[in-house]
gemmi code that builds the backbone of each chain (N, CA, C; Angstrom):
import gemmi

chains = {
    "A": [
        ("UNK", (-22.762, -37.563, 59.347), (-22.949, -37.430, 60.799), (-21.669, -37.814, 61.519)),
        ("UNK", (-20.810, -37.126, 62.028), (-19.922, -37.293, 63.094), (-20.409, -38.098, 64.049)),
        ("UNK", (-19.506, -39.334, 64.152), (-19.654, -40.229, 65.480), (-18.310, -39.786, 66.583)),
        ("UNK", (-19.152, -40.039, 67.984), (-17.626, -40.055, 68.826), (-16.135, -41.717, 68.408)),
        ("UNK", (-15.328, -41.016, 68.400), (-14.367, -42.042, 68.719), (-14.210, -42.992, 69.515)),
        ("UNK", (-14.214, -44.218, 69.291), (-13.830, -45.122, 70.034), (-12.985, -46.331, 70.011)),
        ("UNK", (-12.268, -46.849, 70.997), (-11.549, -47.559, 70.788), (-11.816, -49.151, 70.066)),
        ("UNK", (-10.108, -49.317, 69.149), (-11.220, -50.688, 68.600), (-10.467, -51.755, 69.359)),
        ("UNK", (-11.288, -52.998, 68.679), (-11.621, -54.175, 70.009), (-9.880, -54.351, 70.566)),
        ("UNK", (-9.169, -54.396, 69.694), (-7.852, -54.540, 70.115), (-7.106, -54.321, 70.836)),
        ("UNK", (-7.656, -52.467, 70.837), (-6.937, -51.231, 71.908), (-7.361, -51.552, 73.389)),
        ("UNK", (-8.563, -51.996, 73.600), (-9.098, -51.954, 74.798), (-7.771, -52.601, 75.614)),
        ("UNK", (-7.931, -51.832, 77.040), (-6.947, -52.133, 77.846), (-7.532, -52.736, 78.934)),
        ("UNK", (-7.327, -53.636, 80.016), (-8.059, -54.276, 80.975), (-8.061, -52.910, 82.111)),
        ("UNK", (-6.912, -52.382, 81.817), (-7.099, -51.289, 84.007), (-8.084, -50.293, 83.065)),
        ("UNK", (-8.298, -49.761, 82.217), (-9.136, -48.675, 82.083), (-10.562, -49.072, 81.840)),
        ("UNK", (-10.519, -50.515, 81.615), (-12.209, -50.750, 81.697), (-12.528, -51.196, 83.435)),
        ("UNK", (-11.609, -51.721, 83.744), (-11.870, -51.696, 85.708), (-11.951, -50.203, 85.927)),
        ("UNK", (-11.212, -49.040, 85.406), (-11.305, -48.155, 86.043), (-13.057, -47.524, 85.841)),
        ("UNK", (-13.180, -47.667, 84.354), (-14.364, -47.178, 84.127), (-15.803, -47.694, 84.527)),
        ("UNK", (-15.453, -48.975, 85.191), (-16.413, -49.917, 86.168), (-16.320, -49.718, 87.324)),
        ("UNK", (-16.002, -49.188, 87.512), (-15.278, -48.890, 89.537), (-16.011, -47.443, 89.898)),
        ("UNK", (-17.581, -47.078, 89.123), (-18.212, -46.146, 89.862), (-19.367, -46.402, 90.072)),
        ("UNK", (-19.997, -46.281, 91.425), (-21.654, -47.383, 91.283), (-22.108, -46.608, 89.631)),
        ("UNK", (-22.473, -45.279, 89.910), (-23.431, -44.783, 88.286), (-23.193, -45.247, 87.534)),
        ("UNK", (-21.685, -45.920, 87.008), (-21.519, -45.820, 85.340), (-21.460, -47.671, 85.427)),
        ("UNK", (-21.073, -48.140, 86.638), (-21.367, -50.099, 86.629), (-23.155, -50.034, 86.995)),
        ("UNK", (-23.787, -49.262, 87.341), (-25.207, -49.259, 86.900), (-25.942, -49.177, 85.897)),
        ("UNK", (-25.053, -48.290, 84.814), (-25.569, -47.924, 83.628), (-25.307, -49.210, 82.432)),
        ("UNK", (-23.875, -49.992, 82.704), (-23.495, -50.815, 82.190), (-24.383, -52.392, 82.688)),
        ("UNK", (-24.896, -52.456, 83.899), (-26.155, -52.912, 83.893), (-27.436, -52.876, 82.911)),
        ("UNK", (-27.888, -51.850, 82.965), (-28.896, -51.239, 82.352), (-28.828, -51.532, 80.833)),
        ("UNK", (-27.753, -51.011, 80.150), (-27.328, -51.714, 78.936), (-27.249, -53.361, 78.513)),
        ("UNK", (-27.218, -53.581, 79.618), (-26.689, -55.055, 79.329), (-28.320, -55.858, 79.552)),
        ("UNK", (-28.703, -55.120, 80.174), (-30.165, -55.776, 80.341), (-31.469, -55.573, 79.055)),
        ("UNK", (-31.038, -53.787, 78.975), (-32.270, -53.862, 78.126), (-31.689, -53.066, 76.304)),
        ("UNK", (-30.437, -53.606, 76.124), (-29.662, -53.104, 75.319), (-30.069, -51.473, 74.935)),
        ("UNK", (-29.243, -50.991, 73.944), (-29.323, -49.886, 73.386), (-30.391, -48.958, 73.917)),
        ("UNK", (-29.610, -47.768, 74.909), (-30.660, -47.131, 75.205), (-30.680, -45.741, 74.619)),
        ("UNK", (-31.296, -44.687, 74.228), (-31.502, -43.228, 73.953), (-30.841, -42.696, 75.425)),
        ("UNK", (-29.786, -41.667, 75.536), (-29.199, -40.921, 76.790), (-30.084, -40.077, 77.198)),
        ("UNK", (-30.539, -39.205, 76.340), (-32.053, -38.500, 77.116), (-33.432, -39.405, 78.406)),
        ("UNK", (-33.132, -40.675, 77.799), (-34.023, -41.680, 78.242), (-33.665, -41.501, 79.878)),
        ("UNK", (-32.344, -42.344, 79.568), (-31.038, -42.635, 80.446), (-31.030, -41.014, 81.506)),
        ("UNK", (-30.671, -40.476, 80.790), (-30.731, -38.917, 81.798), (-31.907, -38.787, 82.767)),
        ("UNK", (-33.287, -38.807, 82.478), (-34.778, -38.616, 82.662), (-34.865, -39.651, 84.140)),
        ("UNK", (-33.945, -41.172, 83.940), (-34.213, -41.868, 84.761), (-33.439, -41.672, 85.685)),
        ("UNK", (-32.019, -41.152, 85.663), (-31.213, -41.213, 87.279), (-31.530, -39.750, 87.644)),
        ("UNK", (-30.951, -40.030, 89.210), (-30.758, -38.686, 89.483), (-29.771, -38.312, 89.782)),
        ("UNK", (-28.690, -38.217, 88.809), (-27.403, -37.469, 88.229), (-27.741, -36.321, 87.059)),
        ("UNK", (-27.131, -35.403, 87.451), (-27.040, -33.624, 86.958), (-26.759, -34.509, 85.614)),
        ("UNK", (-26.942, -33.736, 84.281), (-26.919, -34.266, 82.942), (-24.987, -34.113, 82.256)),
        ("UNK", (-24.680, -33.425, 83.178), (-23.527, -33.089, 82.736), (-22.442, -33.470, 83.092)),
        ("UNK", (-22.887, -34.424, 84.075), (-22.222, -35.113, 85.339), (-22.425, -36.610, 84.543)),
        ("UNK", (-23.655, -36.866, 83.681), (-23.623, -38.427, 82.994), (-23.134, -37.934, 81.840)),
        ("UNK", (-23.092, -36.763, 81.235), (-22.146, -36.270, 79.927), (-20.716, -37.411, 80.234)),
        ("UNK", (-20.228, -36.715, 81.278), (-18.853, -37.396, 81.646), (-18.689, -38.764, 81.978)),
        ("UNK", (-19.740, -39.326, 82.260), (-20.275, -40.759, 82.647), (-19.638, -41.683, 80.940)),
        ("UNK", (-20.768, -40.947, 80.359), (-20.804, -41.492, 78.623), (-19.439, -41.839, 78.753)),
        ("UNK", (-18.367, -40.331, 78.864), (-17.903, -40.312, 77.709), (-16.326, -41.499, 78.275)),
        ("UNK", (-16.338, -41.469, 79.600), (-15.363, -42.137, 80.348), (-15.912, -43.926, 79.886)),
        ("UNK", (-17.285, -44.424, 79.921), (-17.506, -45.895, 79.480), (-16.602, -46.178, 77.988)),
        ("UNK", (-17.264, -44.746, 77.194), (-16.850, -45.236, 75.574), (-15.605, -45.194, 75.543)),
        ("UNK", (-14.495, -44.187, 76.057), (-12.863, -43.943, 75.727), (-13.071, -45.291, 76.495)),
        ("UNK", (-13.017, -45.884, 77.431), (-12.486, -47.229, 77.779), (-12.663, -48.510, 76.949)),
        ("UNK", (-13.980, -47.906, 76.443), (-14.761, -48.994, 75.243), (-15.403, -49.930, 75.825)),
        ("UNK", (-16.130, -49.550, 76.718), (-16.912, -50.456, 77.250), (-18.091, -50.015, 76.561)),
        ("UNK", (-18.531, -49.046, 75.649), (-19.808, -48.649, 75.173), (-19.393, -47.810, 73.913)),
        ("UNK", (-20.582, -48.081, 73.297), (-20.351, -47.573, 71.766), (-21.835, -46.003, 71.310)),
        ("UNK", (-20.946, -45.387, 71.161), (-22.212, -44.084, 71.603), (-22.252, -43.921, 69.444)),
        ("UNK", (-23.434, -43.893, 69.324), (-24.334, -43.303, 68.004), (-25.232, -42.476, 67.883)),
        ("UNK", (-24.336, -41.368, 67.294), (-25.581, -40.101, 67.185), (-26.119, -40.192, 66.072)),
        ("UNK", (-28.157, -39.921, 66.020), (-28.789, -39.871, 65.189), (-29.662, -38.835, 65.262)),
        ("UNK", (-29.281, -38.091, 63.733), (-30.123, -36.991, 64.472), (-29.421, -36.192, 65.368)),
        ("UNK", (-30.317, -35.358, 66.584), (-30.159, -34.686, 67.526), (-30.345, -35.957, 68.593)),
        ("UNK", (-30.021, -37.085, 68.680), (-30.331, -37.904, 69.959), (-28.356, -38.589, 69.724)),
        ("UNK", (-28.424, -39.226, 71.175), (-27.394, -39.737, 71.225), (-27.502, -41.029, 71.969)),
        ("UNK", (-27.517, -42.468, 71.271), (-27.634, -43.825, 71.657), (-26.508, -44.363, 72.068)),
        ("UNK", (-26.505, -45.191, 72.915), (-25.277, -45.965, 73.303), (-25.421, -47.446, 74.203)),
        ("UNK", (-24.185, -48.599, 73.713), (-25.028, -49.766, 73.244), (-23.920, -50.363, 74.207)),
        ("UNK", (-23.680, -51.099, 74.884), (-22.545, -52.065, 75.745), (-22.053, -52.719, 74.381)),
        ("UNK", (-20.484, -53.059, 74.451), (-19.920, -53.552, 73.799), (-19.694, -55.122, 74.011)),
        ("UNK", (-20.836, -55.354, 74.180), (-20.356, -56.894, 75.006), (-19.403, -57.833, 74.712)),
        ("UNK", (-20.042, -58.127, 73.086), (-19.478, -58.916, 72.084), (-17.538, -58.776, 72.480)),
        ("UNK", (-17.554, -57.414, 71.635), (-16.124, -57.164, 71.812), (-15.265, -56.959, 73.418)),
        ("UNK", (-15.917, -56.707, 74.798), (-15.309, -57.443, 75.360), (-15.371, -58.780, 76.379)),
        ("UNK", (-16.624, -59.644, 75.618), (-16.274, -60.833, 75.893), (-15.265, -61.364, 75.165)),
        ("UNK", (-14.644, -61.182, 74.207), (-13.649, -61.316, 73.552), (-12.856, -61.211, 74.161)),
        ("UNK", (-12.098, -59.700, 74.257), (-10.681, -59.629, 74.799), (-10.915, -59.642, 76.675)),
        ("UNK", (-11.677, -60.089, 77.013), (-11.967, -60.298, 78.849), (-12.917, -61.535, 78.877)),
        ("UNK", (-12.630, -62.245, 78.928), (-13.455, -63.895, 78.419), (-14.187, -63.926, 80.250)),
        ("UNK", (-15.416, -63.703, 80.598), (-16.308, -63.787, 81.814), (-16.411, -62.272, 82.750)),
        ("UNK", (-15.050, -61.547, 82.168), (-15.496, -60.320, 83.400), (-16.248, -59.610, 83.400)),
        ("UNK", (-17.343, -59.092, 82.432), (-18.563, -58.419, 82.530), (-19.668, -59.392, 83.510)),
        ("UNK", (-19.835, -60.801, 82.565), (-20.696, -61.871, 83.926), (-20.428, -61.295, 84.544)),
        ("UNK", (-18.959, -61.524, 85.214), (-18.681, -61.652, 86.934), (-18.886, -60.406, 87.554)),
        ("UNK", (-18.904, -59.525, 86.750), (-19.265, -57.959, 87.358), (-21.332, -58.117, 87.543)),
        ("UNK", (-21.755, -58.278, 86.570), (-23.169, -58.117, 86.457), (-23.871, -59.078, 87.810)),
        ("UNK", (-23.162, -60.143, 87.815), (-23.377, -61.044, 88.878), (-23.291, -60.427, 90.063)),
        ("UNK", (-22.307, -60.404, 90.439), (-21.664, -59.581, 91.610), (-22.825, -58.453, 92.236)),
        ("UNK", (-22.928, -57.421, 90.994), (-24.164, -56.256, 91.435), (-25.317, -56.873, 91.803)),
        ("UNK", (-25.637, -58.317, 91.124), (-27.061, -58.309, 91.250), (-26.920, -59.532, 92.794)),
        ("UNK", (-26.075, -60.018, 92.872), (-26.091, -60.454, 94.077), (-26.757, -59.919, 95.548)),
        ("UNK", (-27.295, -59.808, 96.558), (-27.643, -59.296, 97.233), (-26.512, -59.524, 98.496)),
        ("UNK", (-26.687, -58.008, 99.062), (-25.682, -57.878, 100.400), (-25.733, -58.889, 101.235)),
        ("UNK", (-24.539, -59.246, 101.503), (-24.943, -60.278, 102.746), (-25.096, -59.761, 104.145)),
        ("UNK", (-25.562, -60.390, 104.792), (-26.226, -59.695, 105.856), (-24.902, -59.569, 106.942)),
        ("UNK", (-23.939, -60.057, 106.906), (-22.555, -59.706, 107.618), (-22.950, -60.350, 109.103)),
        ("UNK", (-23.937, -59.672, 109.957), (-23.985, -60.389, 111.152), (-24.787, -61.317, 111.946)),
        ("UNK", (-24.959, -62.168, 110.622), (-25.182, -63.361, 110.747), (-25.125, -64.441, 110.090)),
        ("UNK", (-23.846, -64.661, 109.853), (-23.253, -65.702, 108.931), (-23.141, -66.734, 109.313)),
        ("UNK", (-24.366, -67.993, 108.500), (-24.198, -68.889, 109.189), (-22.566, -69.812, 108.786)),
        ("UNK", (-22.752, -71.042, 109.943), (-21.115, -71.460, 110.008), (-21.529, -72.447, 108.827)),
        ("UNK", (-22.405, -73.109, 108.095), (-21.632, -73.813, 106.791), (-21.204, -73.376, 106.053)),
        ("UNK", (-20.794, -74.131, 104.824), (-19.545, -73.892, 104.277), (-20.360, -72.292, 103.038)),
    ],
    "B": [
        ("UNK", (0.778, -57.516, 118.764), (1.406, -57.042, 117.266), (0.153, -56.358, 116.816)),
        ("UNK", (0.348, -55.394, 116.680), (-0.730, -54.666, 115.857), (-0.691, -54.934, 114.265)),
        ("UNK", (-1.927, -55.269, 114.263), (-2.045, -55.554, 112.467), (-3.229, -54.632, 112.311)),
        ("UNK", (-2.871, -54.635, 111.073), (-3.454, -53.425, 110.101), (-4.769, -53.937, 109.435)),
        ("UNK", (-6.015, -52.592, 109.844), (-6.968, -53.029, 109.760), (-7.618, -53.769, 108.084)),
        ("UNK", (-8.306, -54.172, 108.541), (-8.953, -54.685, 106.793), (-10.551, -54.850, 106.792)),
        ("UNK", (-11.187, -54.804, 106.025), (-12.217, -54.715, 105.589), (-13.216, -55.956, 105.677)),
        ("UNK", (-14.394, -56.132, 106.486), (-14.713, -57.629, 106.492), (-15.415, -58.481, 105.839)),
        ("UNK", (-15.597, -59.622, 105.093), (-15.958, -60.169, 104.174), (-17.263, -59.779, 103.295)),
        ("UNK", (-17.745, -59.017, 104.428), (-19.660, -58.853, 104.204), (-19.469, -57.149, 103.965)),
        ("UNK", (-18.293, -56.538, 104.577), (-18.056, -54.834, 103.422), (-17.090, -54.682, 102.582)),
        ("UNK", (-17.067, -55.944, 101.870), (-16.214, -55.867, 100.303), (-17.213, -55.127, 99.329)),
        ("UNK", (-16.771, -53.871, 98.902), (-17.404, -53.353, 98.125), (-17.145, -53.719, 96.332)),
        ("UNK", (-17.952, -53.739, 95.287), (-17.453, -54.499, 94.158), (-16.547, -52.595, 93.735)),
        ("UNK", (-17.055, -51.671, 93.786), (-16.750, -51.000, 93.053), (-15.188, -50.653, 93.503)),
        ("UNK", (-15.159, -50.271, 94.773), (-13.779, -50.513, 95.584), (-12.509, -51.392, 94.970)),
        ("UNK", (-13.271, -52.627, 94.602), (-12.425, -54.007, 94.450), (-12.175, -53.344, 92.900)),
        ("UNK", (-12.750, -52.733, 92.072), (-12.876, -52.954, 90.839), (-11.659, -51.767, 91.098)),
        ("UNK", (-11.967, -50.695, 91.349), (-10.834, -49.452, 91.735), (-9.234, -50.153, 92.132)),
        ("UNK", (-9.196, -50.714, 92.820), (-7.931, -51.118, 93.210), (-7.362, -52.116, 92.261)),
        ("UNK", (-8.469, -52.190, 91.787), (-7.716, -53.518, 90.373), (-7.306, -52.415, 89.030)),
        ("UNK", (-7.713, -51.326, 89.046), (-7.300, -50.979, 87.615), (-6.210, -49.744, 87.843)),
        ("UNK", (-5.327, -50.834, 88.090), (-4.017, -50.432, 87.914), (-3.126, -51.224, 87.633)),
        ("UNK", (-1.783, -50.835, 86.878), (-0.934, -52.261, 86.015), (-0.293, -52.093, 87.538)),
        ("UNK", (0.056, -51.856, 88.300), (1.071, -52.168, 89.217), (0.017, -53.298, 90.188)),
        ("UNK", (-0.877, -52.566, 90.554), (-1.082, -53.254, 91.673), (-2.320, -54.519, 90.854)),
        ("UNK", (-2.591, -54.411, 89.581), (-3.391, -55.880, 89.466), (-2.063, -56.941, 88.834)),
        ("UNK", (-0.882, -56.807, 88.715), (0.302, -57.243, 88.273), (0.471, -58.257, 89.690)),
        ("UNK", (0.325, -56.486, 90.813), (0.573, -57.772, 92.128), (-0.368, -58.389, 92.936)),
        ("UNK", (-1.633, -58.315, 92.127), (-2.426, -59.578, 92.809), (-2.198, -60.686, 91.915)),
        ("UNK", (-1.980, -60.645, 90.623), (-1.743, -62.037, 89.844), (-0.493, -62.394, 90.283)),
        ("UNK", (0.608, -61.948, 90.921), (1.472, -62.491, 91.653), (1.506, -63.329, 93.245)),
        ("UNK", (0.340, -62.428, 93.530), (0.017, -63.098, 94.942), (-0.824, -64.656, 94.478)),
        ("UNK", (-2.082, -64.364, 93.554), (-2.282, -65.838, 93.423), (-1.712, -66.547, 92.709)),
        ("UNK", (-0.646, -66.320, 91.925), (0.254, -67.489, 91.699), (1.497, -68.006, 92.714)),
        ("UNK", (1.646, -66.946, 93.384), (2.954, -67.588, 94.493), (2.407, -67.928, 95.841)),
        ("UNK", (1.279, -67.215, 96.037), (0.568, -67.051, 97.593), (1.358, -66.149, 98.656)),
        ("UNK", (1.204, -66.054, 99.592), (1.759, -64.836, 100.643), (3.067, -64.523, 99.903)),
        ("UNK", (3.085, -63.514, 100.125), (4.654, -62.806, 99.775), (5.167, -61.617, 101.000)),
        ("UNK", (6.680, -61.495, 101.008), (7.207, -60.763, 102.295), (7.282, -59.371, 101.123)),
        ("UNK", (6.832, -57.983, 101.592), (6.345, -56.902, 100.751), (7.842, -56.746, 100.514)),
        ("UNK", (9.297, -56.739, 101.203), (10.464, -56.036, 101.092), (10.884, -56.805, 99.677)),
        ("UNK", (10.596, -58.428, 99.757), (11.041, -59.440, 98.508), (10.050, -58.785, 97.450)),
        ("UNK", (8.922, -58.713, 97.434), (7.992, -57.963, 96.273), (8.801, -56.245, 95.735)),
        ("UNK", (9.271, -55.411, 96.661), (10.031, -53.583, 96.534), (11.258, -54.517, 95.630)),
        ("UNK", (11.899, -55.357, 96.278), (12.796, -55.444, 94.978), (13.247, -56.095, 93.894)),
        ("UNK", (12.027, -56.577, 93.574), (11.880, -57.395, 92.243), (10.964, -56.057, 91.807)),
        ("UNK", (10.284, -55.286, 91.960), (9.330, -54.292, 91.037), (10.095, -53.134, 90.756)),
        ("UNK", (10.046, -52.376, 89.607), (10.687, -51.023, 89.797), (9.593, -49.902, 90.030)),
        ("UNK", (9.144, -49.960, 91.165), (8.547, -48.700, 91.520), (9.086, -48.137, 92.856)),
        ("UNK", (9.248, -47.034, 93.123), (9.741, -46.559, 94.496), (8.732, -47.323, 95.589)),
        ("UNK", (9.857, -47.602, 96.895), (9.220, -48.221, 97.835), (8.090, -47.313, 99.082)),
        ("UNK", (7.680, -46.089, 98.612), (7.042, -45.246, 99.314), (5.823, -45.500, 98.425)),
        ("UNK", (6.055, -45.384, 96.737), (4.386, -45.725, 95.955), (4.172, -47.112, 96.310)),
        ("UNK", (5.003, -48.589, 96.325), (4.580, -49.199, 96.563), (3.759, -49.760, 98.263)),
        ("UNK", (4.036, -48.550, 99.321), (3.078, -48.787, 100.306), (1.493, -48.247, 99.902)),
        ("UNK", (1.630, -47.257, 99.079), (0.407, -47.305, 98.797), (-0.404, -47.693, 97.997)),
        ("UNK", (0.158, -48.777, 97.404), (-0.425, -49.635, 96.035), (-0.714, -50.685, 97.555)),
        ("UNK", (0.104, -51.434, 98.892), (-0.756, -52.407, 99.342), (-1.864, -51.799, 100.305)),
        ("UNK", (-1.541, -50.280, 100.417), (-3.086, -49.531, 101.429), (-4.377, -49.482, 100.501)),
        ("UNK", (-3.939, -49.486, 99.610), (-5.182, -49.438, 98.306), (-6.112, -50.703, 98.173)),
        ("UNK", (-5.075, -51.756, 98.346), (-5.244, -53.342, 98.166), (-6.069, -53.733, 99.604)),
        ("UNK", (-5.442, -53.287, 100.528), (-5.804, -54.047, 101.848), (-7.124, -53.405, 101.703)),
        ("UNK", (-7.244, -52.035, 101.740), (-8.477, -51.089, 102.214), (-9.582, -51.872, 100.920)),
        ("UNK", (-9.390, -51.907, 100.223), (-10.717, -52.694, 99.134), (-10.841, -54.061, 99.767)),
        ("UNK", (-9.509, -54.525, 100.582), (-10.163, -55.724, 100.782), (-9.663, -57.007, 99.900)),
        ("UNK", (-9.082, -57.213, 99.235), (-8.212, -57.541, 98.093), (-7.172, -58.556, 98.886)),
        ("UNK", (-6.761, -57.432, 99.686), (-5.206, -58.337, 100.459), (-5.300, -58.271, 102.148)),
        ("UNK", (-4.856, -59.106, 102.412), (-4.753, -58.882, 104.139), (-3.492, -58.875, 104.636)),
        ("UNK", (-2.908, -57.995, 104.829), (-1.540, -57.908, 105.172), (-1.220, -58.239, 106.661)),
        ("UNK", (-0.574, -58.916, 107.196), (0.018, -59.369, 108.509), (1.752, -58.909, 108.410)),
        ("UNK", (1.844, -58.494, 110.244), (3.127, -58.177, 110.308), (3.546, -58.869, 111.302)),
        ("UNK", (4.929, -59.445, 110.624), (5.267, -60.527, 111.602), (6.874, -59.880, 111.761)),
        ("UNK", (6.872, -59.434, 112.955), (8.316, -59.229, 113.700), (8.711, -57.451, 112.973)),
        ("UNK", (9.485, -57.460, 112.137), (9.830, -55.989, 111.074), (9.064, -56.341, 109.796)),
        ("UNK", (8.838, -57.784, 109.881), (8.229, -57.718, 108.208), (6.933, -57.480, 107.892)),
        ("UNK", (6.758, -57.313, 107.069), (5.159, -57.199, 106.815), (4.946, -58.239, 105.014)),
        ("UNK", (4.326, -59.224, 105.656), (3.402, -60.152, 104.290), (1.946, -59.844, 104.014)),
        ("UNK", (2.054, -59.932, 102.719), (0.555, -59.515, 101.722), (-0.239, -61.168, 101.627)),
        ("UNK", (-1.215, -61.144, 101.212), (-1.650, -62.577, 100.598), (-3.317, -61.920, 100.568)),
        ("UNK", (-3.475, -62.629, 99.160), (-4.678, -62.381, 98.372), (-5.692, -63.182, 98.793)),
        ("UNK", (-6.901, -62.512, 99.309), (-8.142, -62.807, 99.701), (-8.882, -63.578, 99.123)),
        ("UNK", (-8.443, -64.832, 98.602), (-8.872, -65.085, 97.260), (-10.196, -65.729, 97.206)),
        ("UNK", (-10.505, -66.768, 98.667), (-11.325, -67.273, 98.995), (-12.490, -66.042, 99.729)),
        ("UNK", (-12.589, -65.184, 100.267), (-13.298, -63.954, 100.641), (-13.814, -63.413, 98.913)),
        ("UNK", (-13.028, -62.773, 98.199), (-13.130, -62.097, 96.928), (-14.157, -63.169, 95.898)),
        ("UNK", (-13.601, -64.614, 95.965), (-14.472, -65.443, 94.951), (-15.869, -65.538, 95.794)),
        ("UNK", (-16.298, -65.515, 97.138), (-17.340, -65.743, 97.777), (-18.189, -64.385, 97.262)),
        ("UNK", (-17.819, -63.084, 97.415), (-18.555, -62.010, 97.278), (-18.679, -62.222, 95.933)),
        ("UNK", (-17.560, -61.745, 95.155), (-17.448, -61.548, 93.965), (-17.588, -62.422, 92.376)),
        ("UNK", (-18.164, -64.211, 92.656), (-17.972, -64.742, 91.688), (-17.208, -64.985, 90.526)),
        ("UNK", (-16.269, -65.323, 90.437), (-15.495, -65.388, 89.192), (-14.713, -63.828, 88.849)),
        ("UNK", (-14.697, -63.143, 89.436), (-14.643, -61.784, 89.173), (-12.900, -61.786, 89.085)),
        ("UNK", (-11.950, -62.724, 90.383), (-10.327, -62.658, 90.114), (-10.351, -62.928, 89.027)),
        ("UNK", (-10.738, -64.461, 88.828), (-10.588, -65.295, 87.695), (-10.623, -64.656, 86.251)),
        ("UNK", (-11.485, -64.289, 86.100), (-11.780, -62.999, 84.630), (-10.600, -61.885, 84.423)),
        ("UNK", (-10.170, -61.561, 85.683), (-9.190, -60.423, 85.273), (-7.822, -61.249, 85.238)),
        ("UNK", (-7.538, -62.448, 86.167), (-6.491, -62.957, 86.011), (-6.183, -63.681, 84.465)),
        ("UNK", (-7.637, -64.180, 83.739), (-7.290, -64.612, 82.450), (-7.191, -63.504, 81.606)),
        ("UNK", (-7.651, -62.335, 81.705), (-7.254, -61.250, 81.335), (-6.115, -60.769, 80.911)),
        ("UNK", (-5.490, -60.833, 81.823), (-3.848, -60.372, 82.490), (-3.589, -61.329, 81.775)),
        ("UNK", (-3.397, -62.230, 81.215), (-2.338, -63.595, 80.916), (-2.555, -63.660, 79.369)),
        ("UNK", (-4.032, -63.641, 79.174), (-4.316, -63.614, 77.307), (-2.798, -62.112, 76.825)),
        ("UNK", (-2.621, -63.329, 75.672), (-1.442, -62.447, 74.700), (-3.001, -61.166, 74.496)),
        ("UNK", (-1.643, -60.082, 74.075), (-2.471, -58.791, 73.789), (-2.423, -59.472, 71.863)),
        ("UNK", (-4.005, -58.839, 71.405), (-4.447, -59.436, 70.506), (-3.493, -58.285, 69.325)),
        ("UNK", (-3.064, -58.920, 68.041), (-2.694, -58.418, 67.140), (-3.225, -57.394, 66.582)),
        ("UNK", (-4.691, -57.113, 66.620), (-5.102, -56.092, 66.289), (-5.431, -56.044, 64.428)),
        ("UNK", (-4.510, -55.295, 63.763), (-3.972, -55.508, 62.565), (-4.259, -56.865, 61.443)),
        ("UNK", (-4.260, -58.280, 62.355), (-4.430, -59.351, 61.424), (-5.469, -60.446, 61.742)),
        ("UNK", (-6.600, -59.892, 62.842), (-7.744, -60.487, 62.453), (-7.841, -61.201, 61.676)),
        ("UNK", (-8.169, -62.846, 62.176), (-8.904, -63.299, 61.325), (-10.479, -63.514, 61.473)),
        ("UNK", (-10.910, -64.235, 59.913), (-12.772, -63.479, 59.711), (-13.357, -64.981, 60.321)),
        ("UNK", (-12.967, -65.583, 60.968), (-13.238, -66.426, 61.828), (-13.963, -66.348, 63.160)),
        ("UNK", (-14.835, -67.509, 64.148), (-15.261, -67.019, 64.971), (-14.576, -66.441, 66.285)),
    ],
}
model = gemmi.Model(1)
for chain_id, residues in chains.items():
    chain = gemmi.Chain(chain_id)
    for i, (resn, *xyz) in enumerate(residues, 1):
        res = gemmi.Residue()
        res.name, res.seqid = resn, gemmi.SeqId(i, " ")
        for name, pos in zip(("N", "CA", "C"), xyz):
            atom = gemmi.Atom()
            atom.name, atom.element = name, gemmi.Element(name[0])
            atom.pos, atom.b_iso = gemmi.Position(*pos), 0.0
            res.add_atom(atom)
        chain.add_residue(res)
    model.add_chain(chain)
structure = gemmi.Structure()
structure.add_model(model)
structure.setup_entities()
């Protein structure tokens, strides 16, 4: 079975995993992974409402950055957050990203004055 | 003195912030801003080798995410990193990319089977 290519833990570069985090869909999806690990992309497809070919490109921009590790089985195609490997070479920046999303907006006009 | 608009604490967007960070030039010059603090942009054009026309738009990129707040004082114009705004929205989020930026790039090749 042919797997896609991906980068190993070493290669990963810090601007191309910001870059590949820097779109709400694909820092949503990297949510999603991180919450309920390893998901089936058909699954993943079924639930947003992004054109399938439009999260084709989603996939494939997380994994070349290596923020995700895609396994085809079969006719299905799984794909798993790489956490492990980049809590490693990025020691807190996934937290601080996952945090961040799940934070709620602040309400801007009405900030109270403590600290 | 007209100063140049910026983005206000409560419409820092993460994905924005994450965009303007994944780039070696301009996340080079936010780990420069928080290690030196304000900088005059003409002293930043000639210590960098990038033309001084890309580097206005590496700080429109910066300011507009929100990142930097640039003030112009007299002909000059100074940058300085949002750092206290960015850690309020964003949690730990500089911090992660700044230890990022600083970890030696890993050998790759000589792994050890250690934790």
């Amino acid at each position: 079975m042919k797997q896609p290519l991906q980068p190993a833990t070493a290669d990963l570069r810090l601007v191309d995993v910001l870059a590949a985090l820097a779109d709400p869909t694909r820092v949503a999806l990297v949510a999603r992974l991180a919450d309920l690990g390893s998901q089936n992309c058909t699954a993943i497809n079924n639930d947003v409402e992004v054109h399938k070919t439009t999260m084709s490109h989603h996939y494939r921009v997380l994994r070349e950055a290596g923020l995700t590790e895609t396994t085809v089985r079969g006719r299905e195609r799984w794909i798993d957050l790489r956490r492990a490997d980049l809590d490693e070479r990025f020691p807190g920046l996934i937290d601080a990203v996952l945090t961040s999303l799940e934070a709620p907006p602040p309400t801007g006009q009405s900030q109270s004055s403590g600290s």
